[in-house]
N, C-alpha and C positions, 0 to 999 in steps of 0.2 A: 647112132644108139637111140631109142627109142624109152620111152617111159609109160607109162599109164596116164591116159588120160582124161581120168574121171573130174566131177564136178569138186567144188569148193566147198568145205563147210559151211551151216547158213551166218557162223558167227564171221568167216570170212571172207562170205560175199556180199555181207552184211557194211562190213568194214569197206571195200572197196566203192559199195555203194554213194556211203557214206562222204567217204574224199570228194568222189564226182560230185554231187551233190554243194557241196561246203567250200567247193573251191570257187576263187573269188578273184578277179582284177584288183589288186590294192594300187592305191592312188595314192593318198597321201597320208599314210596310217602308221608308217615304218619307227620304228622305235632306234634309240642310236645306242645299238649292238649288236655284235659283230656274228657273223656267222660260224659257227666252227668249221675249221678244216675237215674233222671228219665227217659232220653233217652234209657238209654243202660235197664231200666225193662222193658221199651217198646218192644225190640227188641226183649229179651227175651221171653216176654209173649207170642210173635209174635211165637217164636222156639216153645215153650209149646204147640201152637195151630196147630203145624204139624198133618197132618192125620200120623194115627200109627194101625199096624194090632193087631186086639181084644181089642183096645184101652188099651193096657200097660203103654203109656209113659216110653217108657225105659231111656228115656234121665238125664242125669247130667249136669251142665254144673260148670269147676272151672273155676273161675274168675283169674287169676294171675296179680297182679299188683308186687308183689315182686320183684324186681331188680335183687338179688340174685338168686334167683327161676329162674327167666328168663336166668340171664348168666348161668347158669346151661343146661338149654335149649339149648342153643345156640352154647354152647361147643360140645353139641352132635348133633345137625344140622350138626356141622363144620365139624366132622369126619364124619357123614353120607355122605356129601358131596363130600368128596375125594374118598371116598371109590365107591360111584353115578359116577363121573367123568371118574373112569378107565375103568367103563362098554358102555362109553358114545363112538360112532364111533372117531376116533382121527383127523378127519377131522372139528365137530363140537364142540371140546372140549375149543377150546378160543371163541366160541358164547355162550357157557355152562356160561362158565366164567362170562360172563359179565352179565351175567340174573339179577342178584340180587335177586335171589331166597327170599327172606325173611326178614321179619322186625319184629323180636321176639323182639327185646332191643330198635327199633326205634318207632314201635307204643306204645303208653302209658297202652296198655291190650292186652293180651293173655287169648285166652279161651277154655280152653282143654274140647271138648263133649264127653261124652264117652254114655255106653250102659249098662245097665243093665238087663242083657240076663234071668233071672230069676227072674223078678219084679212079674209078672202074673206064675207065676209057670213053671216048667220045658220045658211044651210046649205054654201053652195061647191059648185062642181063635187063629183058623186059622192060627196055626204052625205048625199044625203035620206034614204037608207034605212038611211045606217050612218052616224050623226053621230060615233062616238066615232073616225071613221079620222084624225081630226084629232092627236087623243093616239097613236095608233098610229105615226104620222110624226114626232112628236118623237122616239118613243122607236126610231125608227130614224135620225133624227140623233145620240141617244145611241150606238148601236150604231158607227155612222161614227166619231164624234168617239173611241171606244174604240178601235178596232181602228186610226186611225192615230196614236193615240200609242202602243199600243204600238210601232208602228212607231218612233215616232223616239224609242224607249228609256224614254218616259215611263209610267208608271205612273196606272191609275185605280179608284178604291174610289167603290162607289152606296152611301150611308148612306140605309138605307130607315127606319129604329129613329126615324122625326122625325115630328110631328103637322104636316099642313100648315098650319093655322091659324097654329099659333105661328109655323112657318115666313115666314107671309105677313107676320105681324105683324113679325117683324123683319128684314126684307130690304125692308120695303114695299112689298109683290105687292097688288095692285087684286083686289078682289072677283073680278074676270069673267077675271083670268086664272089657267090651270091650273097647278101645280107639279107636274113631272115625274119630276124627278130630282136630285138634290141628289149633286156629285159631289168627291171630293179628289182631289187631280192634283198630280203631282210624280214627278221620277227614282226610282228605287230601284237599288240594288245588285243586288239578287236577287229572283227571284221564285219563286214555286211552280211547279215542272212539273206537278203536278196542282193540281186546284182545293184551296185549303188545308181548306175544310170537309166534303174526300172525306179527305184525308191524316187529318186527325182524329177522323173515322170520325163525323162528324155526317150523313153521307147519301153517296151512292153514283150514278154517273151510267147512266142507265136505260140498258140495252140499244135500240139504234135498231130493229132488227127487232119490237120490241112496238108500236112506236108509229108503224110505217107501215101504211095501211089500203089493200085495192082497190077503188075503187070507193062501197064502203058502209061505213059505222062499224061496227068490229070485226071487217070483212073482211080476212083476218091476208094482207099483200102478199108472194105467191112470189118476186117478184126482194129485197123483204127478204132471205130468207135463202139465195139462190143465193152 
């Protein structure tokens, strides 16, 4: 079945803009309140309706609300950490410091995505050539599940600083499936209008006219910089 498929209103593309825009990595901003059940299947459903190659849905997603589960987490963040730190130049290693990398125990949910690399069969629709689009489509249900909680005021931090093994080991992830994205999720108060690791001068957001090409790599695109 087919629909019409004309453009958006500008008050609607307006709004969409707007999420992109405004959405943010939170760190350690979470406030201690709980998410609703109907909010967060929202979100959800939102993740579920990621475009995905041969339409697999490889996606999982566990919910952790366990305290315990989480400090488990977070113990292995913590040596992830140090062990992240010694590789870090030693001139940026007390701005390292103070990042606040993470709020696994401070927001009130953690939600590990992972991937399930043989949902559709060993390869699926439109994998033979490119088996990783599998991972690719989770991590655009992460994108989804991000941008609509920003929408309904909720907040999301990717703690990357985690070794997956440990990970699997304590969430009891199966050999054969992939871990994605390990997420906290929770309200906050505020957020950063700019990305907070541009405010504190840990990196800077690339100019777009560099990084559009015509045609052929490193062909610098004229309507870039019209």
């Amino acid at each position: 079945m087919l629909a019409p498929a004309g453009s958006f209103s500008k008050a609607e593309r307006d709004a969409v803009y707007r999420v992109i825009y405004a959405r943010r990595d939170v760190r350690n901003e979470f406030l201690d309140q709980e998410v609703p059940r109907d909010v967060l299947m929202r979100i959800l459903d939102a993740a579920h309706h990621a475009p995905s190659v041969g339409f697999m849905q490889p996606w999982n997603f566990i919910l952790i609300h366990d305290l315990s589960i989480r400090r488990s987490v977070c113990e292995a963040f913590s040596r992830s950490v140090r062990e992240e730190e010694q590789s870090i130049e030693a001139g940026k290693r007390a701005l390292y410091r103070n990042l606040k990398l993470e709020g696994i125990l401070k927001a009130p949910l953690n939600i590990c995505v992972t991937c399930d690399r043989a949902r559709m069969g060993k390869t699926g629709l439109g994998r033979s050539q490119q088996p990783e689009t599998d991972l690719l489509s989770t991590a655009c249900a992460v994108q989804n599940l991000w941008l609509a909680a920003r929408a309904e005021g909720v907040g999301v931090g990717w703690v990357s600083i985690l070794k997956p093994e440990e990970l699997r080991m304590i969430l009891g992830i199966p050999e054969e499936i992939a871990i994605v994205a390990y997420l906290c999720v929770g309200f906050v108060e505020r957020a950063y209008v700019r990305p907070e690791l541009e405010v504190k001068n840990w990196a800077k957001r690339l100019p777009l006219d560099q990084l559009v090409f015509d045609n052929l790599w490193g062909e610098r695109s004229e309507a870039a910089n019209d």
